[in-house]
C-alpha positions as CSV (number, residue, x, y, z in Angstrom):
1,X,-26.6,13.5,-56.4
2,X,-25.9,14.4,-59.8
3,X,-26.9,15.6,-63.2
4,X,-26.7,12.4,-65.1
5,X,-25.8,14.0,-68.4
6,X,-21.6,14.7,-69.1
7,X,-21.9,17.9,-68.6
8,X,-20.7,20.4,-71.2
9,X,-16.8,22.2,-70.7
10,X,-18.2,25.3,-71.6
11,X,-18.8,27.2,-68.4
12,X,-17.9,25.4,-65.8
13,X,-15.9,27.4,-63.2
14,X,-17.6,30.8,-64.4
15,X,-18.4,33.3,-61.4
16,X,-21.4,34.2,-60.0
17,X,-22.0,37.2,-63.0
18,X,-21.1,34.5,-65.6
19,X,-23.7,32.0,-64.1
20,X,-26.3,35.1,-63.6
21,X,-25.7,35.9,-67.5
22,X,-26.5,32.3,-68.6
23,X,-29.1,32.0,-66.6
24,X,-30.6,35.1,-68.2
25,X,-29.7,33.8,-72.0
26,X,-31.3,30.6,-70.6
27,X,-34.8,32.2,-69.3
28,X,-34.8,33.9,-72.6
29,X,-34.1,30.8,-74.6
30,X,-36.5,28.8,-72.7
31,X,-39.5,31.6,-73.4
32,X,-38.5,31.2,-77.2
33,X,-39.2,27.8,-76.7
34,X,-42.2,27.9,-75.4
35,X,-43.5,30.9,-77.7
36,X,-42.2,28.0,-80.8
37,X,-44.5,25.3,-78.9
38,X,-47.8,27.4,-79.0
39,X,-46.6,28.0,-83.2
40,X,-45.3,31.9,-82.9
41,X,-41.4,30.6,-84.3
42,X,-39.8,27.4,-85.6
43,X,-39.3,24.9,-82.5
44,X,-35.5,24.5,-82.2
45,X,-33.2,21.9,-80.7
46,X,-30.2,24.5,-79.7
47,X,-32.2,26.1,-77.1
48,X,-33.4,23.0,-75.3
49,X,-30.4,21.9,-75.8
50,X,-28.7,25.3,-73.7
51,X,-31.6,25.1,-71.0
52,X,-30.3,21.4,-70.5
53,X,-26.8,22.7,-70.2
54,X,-27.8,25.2,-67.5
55,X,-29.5,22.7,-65.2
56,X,-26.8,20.2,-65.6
57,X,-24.0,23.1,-64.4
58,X,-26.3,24.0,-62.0
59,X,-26.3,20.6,-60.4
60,X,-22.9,20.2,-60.8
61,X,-22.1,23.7,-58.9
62,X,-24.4,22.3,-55.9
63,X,-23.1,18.8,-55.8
64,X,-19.6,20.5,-55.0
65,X,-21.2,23.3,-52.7
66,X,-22.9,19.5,-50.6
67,X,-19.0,18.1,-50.9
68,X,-17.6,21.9,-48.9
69,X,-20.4,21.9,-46.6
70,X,-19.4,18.5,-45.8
71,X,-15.7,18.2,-45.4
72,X,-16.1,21.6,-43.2
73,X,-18.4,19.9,-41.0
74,X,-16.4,17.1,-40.4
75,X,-13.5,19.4,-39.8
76,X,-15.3,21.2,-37.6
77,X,-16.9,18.2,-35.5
78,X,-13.3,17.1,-34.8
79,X,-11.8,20.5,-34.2
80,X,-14.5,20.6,-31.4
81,X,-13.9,17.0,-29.9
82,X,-9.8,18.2,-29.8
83,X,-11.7,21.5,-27.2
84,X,-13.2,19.1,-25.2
85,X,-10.4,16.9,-24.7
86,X,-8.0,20.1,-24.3
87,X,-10.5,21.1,-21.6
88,X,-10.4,17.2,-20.4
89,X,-7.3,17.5,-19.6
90,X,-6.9,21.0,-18.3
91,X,-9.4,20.4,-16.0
92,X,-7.4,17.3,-14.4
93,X,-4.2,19.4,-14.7
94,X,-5.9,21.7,-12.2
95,X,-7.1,19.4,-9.8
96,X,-3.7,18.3,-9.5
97,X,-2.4,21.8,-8.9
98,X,-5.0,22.8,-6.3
99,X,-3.8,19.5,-4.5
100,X,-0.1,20.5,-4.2
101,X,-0.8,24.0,-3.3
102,X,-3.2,22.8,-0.7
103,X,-0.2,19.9,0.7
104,X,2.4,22.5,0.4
105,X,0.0,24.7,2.5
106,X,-0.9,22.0,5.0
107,X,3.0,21.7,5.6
108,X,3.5,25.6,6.0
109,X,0.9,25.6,8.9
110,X,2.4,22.4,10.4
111,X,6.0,24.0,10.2
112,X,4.1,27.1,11.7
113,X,2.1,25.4,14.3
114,X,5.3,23.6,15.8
115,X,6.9,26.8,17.0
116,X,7.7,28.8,13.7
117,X,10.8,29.6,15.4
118,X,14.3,30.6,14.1
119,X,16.5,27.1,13.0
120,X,19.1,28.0,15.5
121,X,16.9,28.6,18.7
122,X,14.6,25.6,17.8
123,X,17.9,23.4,17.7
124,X,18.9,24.2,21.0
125,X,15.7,23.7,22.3
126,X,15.0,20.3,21.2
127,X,15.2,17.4,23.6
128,X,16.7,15.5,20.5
129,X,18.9,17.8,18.0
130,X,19.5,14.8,15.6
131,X,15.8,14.1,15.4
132,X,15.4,17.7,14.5
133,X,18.0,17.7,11.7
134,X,16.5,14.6,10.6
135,X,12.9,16.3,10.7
136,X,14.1,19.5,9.0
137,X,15.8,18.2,6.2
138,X,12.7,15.7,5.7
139,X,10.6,19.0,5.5
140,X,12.9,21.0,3.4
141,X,13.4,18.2,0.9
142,X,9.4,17.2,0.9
143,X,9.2,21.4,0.2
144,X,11.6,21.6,-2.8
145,X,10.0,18.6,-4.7
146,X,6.5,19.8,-4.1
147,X,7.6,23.2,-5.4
148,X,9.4,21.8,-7.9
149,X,5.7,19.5,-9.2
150,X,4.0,23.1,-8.9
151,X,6.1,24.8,-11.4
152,X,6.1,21.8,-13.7
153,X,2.7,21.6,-13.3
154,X,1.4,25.1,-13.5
155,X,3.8,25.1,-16.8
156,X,1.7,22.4,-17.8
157,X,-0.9,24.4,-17.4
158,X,-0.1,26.8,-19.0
159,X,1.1,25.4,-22.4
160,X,-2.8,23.1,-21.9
161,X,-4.6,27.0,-21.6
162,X,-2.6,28.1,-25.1
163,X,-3.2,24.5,-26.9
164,X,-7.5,25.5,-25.9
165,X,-6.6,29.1,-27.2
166,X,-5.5,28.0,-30.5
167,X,-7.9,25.0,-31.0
168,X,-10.8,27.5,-30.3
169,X,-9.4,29.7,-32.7
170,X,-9.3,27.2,-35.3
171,X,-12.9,26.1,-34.4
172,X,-14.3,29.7,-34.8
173,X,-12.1,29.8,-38.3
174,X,-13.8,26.4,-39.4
175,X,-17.3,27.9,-37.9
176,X,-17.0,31.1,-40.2
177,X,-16.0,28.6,-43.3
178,X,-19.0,26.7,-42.4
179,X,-21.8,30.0,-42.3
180,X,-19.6,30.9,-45.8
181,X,-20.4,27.4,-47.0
182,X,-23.6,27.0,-46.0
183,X,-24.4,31.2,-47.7
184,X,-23.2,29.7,-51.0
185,X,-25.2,26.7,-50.6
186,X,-28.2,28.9,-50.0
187,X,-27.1,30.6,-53.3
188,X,-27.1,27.6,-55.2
189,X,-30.6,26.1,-53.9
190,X,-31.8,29.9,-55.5
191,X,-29.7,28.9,-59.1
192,X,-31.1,25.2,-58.6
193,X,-35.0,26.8,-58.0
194,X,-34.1,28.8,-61.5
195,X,-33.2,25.8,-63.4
196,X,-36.3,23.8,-62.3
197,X,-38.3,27.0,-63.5
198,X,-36.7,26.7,-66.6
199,X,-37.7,23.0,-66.7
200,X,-40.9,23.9,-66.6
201,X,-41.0,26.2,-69.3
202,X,-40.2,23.4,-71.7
203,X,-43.5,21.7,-73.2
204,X,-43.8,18.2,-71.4
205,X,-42.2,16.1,-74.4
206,X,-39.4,18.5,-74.0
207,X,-39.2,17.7,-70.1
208,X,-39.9,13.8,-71.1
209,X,-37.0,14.1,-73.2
210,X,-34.3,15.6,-70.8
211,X,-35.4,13.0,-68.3
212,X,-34.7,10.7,-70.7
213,X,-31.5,11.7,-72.0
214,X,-30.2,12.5,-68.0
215,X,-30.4,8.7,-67.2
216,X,-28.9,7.2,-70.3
217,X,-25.5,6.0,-69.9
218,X,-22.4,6.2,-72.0
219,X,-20.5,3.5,-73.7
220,X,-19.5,1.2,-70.5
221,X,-17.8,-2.0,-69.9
222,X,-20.2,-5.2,-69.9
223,X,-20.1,-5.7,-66.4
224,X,-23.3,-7.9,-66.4
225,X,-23.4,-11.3,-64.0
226,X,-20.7,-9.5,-60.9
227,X,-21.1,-10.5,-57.6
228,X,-19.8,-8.8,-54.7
229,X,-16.1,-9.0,-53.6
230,X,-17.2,-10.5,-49.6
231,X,-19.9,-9.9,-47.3
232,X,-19.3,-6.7,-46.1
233,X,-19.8,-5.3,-49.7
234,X,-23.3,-7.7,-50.0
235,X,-24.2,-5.7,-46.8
236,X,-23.4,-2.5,-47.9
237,X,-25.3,-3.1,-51.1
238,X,-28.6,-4.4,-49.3
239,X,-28.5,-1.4,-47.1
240,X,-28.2,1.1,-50.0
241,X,-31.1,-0.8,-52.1
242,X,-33.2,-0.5,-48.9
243,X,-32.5,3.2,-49.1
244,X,-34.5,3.4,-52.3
245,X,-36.9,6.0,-52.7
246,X,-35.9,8.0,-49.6
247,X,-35.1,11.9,-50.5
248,X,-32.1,13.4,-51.4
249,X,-31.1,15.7,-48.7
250,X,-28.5,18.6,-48.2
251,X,-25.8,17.5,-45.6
252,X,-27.7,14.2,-44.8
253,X,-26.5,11.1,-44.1
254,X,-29.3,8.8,-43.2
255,X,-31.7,7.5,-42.8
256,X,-34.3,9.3,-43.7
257,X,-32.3,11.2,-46.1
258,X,-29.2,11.5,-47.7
259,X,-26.6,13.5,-50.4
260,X,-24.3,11.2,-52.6
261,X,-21.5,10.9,-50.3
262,X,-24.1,10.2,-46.9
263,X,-25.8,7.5,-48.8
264,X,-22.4,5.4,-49.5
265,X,-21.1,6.3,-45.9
266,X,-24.4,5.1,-44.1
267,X,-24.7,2.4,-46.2
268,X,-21.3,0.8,-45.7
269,X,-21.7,1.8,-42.0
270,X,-24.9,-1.1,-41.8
271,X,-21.9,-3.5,-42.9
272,X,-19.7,-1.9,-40.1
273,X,-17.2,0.2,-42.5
274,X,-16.9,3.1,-41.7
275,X,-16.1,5.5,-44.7
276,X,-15.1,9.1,-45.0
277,X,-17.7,11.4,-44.9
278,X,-17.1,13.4,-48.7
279,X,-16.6,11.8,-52.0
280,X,-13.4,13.5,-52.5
281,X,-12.6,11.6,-49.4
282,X,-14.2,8.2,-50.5
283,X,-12.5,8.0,-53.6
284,X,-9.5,6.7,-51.3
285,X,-11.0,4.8,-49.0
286,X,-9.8,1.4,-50.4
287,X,-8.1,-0.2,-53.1
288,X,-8.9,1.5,-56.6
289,X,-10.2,-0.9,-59.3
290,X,-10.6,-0.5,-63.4
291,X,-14.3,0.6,-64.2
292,X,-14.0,-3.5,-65.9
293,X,-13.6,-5.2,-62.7
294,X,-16.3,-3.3,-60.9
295,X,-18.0,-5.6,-58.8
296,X,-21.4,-4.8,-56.7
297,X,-20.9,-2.3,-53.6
298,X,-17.6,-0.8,-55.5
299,X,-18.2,3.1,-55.0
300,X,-18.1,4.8,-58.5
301,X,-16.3,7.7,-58.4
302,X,-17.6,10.3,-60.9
303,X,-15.8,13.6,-62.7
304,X,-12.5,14.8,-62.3
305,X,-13.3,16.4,-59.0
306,X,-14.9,13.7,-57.6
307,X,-18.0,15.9,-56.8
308,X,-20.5,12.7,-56.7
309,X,-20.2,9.2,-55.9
310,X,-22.2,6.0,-56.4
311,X,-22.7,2.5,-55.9
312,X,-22.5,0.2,-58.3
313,X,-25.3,-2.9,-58.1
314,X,-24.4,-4.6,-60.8
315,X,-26.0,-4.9,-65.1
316,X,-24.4,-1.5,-65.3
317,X,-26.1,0.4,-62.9
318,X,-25.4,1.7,-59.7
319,X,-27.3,3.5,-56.9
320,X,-27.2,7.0,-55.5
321,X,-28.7,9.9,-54.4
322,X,-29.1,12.3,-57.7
323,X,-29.9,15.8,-56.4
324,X,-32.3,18.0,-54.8
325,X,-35.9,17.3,-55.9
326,X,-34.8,12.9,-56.2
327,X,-34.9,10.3,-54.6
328,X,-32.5,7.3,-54.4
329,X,-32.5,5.4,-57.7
330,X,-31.0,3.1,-59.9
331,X,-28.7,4.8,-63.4
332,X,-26.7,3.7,-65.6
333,X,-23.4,3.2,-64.5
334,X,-21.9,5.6,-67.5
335,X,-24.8,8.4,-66.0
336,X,-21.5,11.0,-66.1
337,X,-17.8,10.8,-66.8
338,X,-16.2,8.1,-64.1
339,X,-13.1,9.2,-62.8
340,X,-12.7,6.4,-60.7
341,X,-13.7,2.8,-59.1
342,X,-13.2,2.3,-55.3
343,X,-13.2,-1.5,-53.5
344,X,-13.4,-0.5,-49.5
């Protein structure tokens, strides 16, 4: 997903009362706008210009809301595989336990069951005192190991039921991350729903326009005529071009639908890679190339924060999944400011 316009510096990591503000001055700039298409002022670029601003910070602040949601799902799916093998093998640990104490109870009935009587008086009774001795020290020794497995293994235990303890308190931590995650992505589908508003106030040659300008690219290497680095790039590539024209959606990584990072992941997944589920994540899942040597199914790597990723196909374009409201497409390579080129 993405804006595909460099975004402006001004404003970006403003609060929630900084983004409500613009937003206002945006609405109110978009009406003037409107008001100057039907002839009440002078039509102005400035405002456009701001509404265009809004929308691409908007974008922006949900591309990196998708990247959270992400990573704390991930975190979260493997906090909860960690339960279930702490579980695994607490479970086992017990069956174990339950067996000793059920031998070492076995062996207290059979010591019972031969007389139960005093060492002394069963010695003298015994038609064979060595065999006795022999017998008794057998059982005394058989007692203390077994006694000695239960306490080893009911420490076992023990330390098992703390390591479930703390992974499940991890897992509920990660949980509560996730609801806070998914609350702000919420709040960003309600800023995202303003912007398209806004959109639409602009007369259509005005919308034409910012359509226009979000797919143009900046100055980029030629990197017409590249082929890609082996096979499991080709396949990579000819699953993400088969993805064309499917919806981008929030948290999704195929196939009906997909955000930035899902789209690359499923994609090199068809060529039996498997990549890291967030962009942030992506960006070092191989060996780093210049944005010259890009070569088709290099993952392009885009703003500082590495809050969207794409594909590169080759002529200077690349594929992706833009934002809510697109589909998978073909941009220009330059689309937004590339922070880096990735070879997995």
């Amino acid at each position: 997903m993405g804006s595909h316009r460099r975004l402006a510096p001004a404003g970006l990591g403003r609060g929630r009362g900084a983004t409500a503000v613009f937003l206002s001055a945006a609405a109110a700039t978009a009406a003037a706008a409107t008001a100057a298409a039907l002839g009440a002022v002078p039509a102005a670029a400035a405002p456009h210009n701001e509404t265009r601003a809004t929308v691409d910070r908007l974008y922006q602040e949900a591309e990196k809301a998708t990247e959270a949601y992400n990573k704390a799902g991930e975190q979260a799916g493997s906090l909860r595989r960690q339960l279930g093998r702490a579980q695994d093998r607490i479970a086992r640990q017990q069956d174990r336990v339950n067996a000793i104490r059920d031998a070492l109870g076995a062996l207290a009935g059979a010591q019972y069951r031969s007389g139960g009587l005093d060492s002394s008086l069963a010695l003298l009774l015994s038609d064979n005192p060595g065999e006795y001795l022999d017998r008794a020290s057998a059982l005394d020794r058989i007692g203390a190991r077994q006694a000695g497995q239960l306490r080893e293994l009911e420490t076992a235990l023990r330390e098992l039921a703390q390591e479930r303890a703390e992974v499940a308190d991890e897992l509920a931590e990660l949980e509560k991350s996730r609801r806070a995650v998914a609350l702000h992505k919420k709040s960003v589908e309600q800023k995202l729903a303003k912007a398209q508003r806004l959109l639409n106030s602009l007369p259509l040659a005005e919308r034409s326009a910012y359509e226009r300008a979000s797919r143009s690219g900046g100055d980029v290497p030629d990197l017409t005529g590249a082929a890609p680095p082996d096979a499991r790039a080709a396949a990579a590539l000819a699953a993400a071009r088969s993805a064309l024209g499917r919806p981008y959606v929030w948290g999704a990584n195929g196939p009906g639908g997909f955000d930035c990072s899902g789209l690359m992941q499923w994609a090199y997944a068809q060529a039996g890679v498997g990549l890291p589920r967030t962009s942030q994540e992506q960006r070092y899942a191989g060996r780093q190339v210049p944005l010259s040597q890009a070569r088709p199914g290099d993952l392009v790597v885009y703003r500082s924060d590495a809050s969207h990723v794409a594909m590169y196909v080759g002529d200077g374009q690349v594929i992706h999944a833009p934002h809510p409201g697109a589909a998978v497409r073909y941009d220009p390579v330059g689309m937004l400011p590339v922070s880096s080129v990735t070879r997995p």
